[in-house]
NULUM-422342 format. One record per residue: y, x, z of N, C-alpha, C, O in turn. Coordinates in steps of 0.2 Angstrom, whole numbers, plus 5000, padded with zeros to 4 digits. Example, Ala and Ser with C-alpha at 12.3 -4.5 7.8 and 13.67 -1.06 7.14 Angstrom:
NULUM-422342
497250665039497850625039498450665039498350715042498950645035499550685036500050645039500650675040
end
This chain:
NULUM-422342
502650014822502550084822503250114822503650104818503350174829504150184829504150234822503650274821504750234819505150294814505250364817505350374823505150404813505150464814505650494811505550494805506250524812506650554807506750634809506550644815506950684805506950734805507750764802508050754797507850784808508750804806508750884808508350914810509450914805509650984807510350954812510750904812510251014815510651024821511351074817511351114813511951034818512651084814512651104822512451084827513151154821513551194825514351194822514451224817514851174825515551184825515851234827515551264832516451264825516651334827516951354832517251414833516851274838517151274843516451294849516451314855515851284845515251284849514851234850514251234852515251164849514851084850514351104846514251144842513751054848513351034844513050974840512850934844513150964834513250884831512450874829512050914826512450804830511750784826511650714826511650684831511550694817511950644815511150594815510650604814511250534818510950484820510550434811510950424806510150434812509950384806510450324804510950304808510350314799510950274796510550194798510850144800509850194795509650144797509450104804509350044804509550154811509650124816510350094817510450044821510950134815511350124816511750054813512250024815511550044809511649974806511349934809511649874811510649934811510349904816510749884821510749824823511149934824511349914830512049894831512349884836512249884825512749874822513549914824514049884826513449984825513650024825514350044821514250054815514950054824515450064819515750104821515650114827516250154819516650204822517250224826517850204825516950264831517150264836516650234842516750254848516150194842515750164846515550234852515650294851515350204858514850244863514250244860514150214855513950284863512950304864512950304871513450324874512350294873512250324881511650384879511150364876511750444880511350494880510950504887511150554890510450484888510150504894509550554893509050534891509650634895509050704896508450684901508650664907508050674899507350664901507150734905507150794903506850724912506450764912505950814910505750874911505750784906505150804899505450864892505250894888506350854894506750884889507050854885507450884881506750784883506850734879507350704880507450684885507850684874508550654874508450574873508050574867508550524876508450464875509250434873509750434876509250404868509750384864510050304863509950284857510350264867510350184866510950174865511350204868511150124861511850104861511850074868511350054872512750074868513050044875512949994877512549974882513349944872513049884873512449864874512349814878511949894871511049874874510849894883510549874888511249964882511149984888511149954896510849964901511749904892512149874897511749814898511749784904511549774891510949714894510549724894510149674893510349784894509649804897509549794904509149754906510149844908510249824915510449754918510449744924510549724915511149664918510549594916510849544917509949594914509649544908509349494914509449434915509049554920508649484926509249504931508949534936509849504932510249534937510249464942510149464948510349404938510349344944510149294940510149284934509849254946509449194943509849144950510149154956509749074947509749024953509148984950508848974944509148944960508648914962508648834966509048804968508348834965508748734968508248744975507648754976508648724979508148714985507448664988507648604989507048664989506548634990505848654993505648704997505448604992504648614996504448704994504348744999504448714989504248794987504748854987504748904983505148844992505648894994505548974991505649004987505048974999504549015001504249054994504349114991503849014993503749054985504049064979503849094974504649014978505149034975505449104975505449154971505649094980506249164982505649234980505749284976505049214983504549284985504549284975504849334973504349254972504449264966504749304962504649334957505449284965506149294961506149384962506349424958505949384968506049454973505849484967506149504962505049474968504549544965504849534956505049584952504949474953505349514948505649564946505449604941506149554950506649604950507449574950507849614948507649534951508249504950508649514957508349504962509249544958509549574960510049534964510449574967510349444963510549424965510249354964510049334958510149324969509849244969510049194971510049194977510749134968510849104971510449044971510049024966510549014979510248934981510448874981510548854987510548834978510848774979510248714981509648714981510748664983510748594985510848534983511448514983510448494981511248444977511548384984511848334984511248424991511648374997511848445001511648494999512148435006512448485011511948515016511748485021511648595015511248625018511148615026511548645029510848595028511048605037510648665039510248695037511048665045510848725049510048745048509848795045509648715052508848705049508748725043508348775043509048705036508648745031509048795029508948835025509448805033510048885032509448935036509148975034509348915043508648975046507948955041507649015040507648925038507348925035507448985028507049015025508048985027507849015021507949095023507749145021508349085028508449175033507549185034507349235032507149155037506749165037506049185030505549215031506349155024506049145019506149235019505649275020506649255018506849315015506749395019506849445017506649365026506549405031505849485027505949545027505249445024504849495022505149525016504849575015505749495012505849545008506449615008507049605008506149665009506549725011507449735004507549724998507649735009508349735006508749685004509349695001508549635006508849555003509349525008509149505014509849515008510549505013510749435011510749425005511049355016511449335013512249345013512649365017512449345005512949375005513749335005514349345005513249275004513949215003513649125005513249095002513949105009513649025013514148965009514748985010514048925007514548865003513948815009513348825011514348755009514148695012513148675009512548675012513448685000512748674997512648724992512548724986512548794996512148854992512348904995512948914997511948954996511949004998511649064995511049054992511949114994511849174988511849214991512249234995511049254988510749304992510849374986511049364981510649444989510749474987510349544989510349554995509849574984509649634984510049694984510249724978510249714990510649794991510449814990510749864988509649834989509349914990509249924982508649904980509649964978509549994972508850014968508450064971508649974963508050014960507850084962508250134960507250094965506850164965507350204969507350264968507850154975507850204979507650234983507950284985507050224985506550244988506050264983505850224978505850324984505150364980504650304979504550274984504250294975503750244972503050264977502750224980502950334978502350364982502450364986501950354990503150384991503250394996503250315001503250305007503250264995503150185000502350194999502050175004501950214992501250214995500850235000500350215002501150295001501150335009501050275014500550255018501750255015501850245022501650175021501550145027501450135016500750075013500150115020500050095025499850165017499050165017499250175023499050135027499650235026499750265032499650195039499450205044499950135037500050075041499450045041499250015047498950035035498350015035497950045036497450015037497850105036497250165040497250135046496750095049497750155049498250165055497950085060497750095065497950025057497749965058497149955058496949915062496749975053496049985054495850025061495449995066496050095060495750125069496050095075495750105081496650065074496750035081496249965081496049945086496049955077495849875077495049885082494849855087494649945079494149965082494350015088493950005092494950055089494950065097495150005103495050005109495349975099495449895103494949885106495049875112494149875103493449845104493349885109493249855114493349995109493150015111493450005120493149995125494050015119494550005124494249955128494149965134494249885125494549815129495349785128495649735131495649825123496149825125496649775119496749795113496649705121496849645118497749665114497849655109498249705119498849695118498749755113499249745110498549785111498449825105497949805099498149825093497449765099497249715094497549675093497349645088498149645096498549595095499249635089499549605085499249715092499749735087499449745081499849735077499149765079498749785073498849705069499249695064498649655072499049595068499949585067500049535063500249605069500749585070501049655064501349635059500849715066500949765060500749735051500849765046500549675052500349665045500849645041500849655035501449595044501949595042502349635039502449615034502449705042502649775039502549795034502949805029501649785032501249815027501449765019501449775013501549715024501749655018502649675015502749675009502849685018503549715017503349765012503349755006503149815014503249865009502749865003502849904998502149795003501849794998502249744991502049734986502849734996503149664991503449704988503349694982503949774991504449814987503949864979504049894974503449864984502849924979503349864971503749874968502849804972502749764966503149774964503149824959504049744966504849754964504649804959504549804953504749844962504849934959504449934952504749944947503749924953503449904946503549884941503549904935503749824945503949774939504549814936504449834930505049824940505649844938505549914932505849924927505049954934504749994931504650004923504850044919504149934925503949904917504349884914504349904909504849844917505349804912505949844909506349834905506049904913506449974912506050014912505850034918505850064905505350104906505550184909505250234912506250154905506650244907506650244914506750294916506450194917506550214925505750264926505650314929505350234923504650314921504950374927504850384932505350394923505350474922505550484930505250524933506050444933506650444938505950444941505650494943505650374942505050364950504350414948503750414952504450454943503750504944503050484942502650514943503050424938502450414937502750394927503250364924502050404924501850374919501750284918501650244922501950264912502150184909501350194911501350164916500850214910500050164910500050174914499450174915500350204921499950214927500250184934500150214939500750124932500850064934500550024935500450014941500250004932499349974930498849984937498749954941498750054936498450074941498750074949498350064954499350094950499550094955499750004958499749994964499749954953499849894956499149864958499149814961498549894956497949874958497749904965497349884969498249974965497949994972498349964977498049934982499049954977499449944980499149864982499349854988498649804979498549774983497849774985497549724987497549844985496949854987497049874995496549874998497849914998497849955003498049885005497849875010498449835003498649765007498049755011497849765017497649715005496949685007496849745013496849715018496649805013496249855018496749815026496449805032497349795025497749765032497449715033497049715038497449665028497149585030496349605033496149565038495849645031495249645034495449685041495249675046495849725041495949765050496249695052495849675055496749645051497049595056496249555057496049545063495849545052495349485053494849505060494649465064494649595059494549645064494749625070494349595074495149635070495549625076495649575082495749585088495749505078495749435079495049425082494949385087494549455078493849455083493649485088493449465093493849555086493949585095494349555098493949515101494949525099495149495105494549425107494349425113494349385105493749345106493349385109493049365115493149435107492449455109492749495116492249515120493549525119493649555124493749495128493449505133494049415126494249385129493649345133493649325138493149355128492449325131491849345138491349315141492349405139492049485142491149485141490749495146491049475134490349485129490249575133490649615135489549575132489349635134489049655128488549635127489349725123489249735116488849805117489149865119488049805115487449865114487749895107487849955107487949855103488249875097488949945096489049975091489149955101489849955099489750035096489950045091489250075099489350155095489250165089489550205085488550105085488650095081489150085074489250105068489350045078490050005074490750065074491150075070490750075078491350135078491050215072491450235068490450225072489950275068490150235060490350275056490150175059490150145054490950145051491150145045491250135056492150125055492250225054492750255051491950245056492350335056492050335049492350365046491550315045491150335038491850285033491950305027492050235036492450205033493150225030493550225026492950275037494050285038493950325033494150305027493550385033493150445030493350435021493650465017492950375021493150355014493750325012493850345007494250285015495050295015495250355013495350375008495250375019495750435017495450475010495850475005494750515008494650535003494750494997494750524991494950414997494950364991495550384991495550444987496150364992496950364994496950454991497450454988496750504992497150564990496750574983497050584978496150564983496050554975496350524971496350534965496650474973497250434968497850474968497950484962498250504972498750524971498750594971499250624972498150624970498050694967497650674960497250714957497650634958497050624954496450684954496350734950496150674960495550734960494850684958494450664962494750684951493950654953493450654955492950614955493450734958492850744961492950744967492450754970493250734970493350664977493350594976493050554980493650574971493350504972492650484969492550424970492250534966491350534966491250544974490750514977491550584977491350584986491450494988490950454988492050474988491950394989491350344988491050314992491350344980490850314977490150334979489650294982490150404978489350414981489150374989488550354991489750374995489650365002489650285001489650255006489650254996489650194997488850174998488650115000488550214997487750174998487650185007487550145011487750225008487650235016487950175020487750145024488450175017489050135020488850045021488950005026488450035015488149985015487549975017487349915018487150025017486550015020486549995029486049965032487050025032487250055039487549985041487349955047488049965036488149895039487649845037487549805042487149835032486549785033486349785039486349735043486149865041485749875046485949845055485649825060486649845053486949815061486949725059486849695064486949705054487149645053486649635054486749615060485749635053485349615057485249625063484849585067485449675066485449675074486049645076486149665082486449625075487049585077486749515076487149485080486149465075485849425073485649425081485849375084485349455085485049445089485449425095485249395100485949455096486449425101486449355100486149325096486849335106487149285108487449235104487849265101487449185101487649175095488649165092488849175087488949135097489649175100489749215097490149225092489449275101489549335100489349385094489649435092488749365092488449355086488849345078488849365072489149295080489849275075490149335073490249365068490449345080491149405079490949445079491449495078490249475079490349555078489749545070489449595068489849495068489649515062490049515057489949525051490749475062491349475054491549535056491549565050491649595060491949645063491449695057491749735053490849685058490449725052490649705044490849745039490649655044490949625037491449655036491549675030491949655040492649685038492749735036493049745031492349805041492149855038492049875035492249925034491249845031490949825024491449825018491449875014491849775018492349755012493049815013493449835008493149845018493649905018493249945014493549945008492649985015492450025013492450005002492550054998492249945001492149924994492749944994492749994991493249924996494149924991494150004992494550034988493750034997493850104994493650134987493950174983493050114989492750134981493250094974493350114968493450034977493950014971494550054969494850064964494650084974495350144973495050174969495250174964494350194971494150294969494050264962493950314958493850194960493650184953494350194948494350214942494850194952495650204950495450264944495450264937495150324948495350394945494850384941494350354941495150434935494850454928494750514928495150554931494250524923494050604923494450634919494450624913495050694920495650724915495450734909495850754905
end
């Protein structure tokens, strides 16, 4: 249970203002005179108080980690990333070749900001440029959902179209969407592990929590538009003749519909938009039953792909409702 202490503010006759810190923390932190403080002003008005030396392994505690190279590269590295460690060296205990020098450029390709900054025969050390929470926390939620909406509608103007080279990008943007869901995590984590960064990225210590549940709810919304997608090319590639499609477009606009109202209910915390999500979720699944039985009658090919096409749809619409489950009533 944190201590509570209560002091008076002196005033000196030059105008400073003095005010004398517990004695008990300061032995704690073994504090002698003359020492630093880091004084950091909260937006909330609140003075936050740490000794230097803390300050400094607070910052400095995951700064760099090494790595031995091997079969789990790949998710080595992606581990180290979303920690938060700021410097990764990789070693070898034989001489790297070329080969596994493009493999590890490739390893780090989806992590944003990550550069090789130094090559030795056996190890190469990598390195995160891009400073905690230089980028707005919301403003990467944004351009998350903004990529996976976005992926979802082309995925179905694809079907409507015929048009394979745009169902083929909607797969290839998933990349992206993984990019930016990897730095979401980063930041989080980094969040958690430094809470004073709270204040700087705009959100609340419990609402971290929240946001890393959404943040792999908008991913997942990408993987169901790629799975979309990969079936429409089959099903343009097949040149199938689809009675379905108004349907399924009718079904995808009730989806988007709930996207977009799920996604601003969380970042306005409005609950009474996210009860709109929740409540369309009966329609939404009734409408997809209803096509999933008439997708049965087709061809059986074809029958396949437009019932994953509906399924996907289905399961976007759920992770809606899992966002809208996010908000809480004030």
């Amino acid at each position: 249970m944190a201590s509570i202490h209560l002091r008076k503010v002196l005033k000196t006759k030059s105008g400073s203002f003095l005010l004398a810190i517990p004695k008990t923390w300061a032995l704690k932190m073994g504090l002698k005179r003359g020492d630093q403080l880091v004084v950091e002003e909260l937006d909330n008005g609140s003075l936050a108080i740490r000794a230097r030396a803390e300050a400094e392994e607070e910052g400095e505690k995951l700064s760099e980690t090494t790595l031995e190279y091997g079969e789990t590269l790949e998710r080595d590295l992606l581990s180290r990333y979303l920690i938060g460690y700021d410097i990764i060296r990789l070693v070898s205990k034989t001489k790297l070749t070329l080969e596994q020098k493009d493999r590890i450029k490739r390893a780090i390709a989806p992590l944003v900001g990550v550069e090789v900054i130094e090559e030795k025969a056996n190890e190469v050390v990598l390195q995160c440029l891009l400073s905690p929470l230089a980028v707005s926390l919301k403003t990467l939620f944004k351009r998350a959902d903004v990529i996976a909406q976005q992926m979802h509608r082309d995925s179905i103007k694809a079907l409507v179209d015929r048009d394979v080279e745009l169902a083929q990008s909607v797969v290839k943007r998933d990349e992206d969407l993984n990019r930016i869901y990897f730095l979401i995590v980063r930041q989080l984590r980094t969040i958690i592990r430094n809470p004073r960064f709270a204040q700087k990225a705009g959100v609340r210590l419990h609402e971290c929590l929240d946001y890393r549940l959404a943040a792999k709810s908008i991913e997942s919304i990408g993987d169901e538009a790629v799975s979309i997608a990969e079936n429409v090319v089959k099903l343009v590639s097949s040149k199938a003749k689809l009675e379905l499609e108004p349907e399924i477009v009718e079904l995808s606009d009730l989806v988007d519909k709930m996207h977009t109202d799920a996604f601003n209910s969380l970042m306005k915390v409005d609950y009474a938009l996210s009860m709109q999500v929740i409540n369309a979720s009966s329609k939404m699944r009734d409408m997809a039953e209803q096509l999933n039985v008439k997708a049965l009658r087709l061809p059986l090919d074809v029958a396949f792909c437009v019932s994953s096409i509906i399924t996907g749809l289905r399961i976007i619409g759920e992770i809606c409702v899992d966002i809208a489950d996010l908000v809480v009533r004030p």
